[in-house]
C-alpha positions in Angstrom: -1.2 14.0 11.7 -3.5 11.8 9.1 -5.9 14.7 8.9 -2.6 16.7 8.0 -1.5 14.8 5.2 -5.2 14.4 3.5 -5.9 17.8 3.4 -1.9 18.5 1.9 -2.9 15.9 -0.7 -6.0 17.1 -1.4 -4.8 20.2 -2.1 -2.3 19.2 -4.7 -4.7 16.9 -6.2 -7.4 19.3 -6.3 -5.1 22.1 -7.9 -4.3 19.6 -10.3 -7.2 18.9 -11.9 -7.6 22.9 -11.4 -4.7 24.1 -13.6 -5.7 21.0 -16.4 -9.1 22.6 -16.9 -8.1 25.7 -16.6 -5.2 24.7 -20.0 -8.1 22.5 -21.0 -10.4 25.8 -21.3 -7.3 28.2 -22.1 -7.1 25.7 -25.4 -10.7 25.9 -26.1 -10.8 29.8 -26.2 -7.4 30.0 -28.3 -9.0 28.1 -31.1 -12.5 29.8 -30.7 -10.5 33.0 -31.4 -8.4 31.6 -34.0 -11.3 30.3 -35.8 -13.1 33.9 -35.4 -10.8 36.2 -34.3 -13.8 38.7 -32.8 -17.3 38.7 -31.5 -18.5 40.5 -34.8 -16.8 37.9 -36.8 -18.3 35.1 -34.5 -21.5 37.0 -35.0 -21.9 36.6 -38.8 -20.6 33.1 -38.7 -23.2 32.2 -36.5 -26.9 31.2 -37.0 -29.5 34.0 -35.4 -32.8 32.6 -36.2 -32.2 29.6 -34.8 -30.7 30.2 -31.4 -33.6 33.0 -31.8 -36.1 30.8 -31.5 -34.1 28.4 -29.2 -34.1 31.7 -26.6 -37.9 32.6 -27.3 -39.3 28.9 -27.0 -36.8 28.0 -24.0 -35.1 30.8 -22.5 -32.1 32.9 -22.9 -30.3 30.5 -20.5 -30.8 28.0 -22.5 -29.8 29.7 -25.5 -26.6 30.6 -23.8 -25.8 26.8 -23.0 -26.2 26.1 -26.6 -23.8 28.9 -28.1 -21.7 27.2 -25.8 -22.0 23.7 -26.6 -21.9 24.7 -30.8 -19.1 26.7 -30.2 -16.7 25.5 -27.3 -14.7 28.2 -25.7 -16.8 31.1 -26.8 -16.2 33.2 -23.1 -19.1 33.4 -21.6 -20.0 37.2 -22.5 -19.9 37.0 -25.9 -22.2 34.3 -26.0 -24.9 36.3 -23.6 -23.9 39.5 -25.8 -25.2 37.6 -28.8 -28.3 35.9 -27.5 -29.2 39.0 -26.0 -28.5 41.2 -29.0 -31.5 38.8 -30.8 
């Protein structure tokens, strides 16, 4: 019965915190679009050479995490679109 009731609260707990990062992310991407409105306009906003060199000297992984970081809520292909488009 114990093991019952700690896997029902689990679940609510868990899907929780679930749907608050998912509004917490949902926020994120609603500015990052209000700010740029499209990948082109993100494009020309953002700084080539030096996530260029950022990909060349440490990876396109890398590169990826910090399009990410400078811009929060960038989805995740336009910010492997543009580090692969360098």
């Amino acid at each position: 019965m114990a093991e019952i009731f700690i896997a029902a609260a689990t679940m609510v707990l868990g899907g929780g915190a679930a749907a608050a990062v998912n509004k917490r992310q949902k926020k994120k991407r609603e500015a990052f679009t209000a700010q740029f409105g499209s990948f082109e306009e993100f494009r020309r906003a953002a700084d080539p050479d030096r996530i260029r060199a950022i990909r060349d000297d440490r990876g396109e992984l890398v590169a990826v995490k910090v399009v990410r970081q400078e811009y929060p809520g960038i989805p995740l292909e336009y910010a492997t679109r543009f580090v692969k488009q360098l």
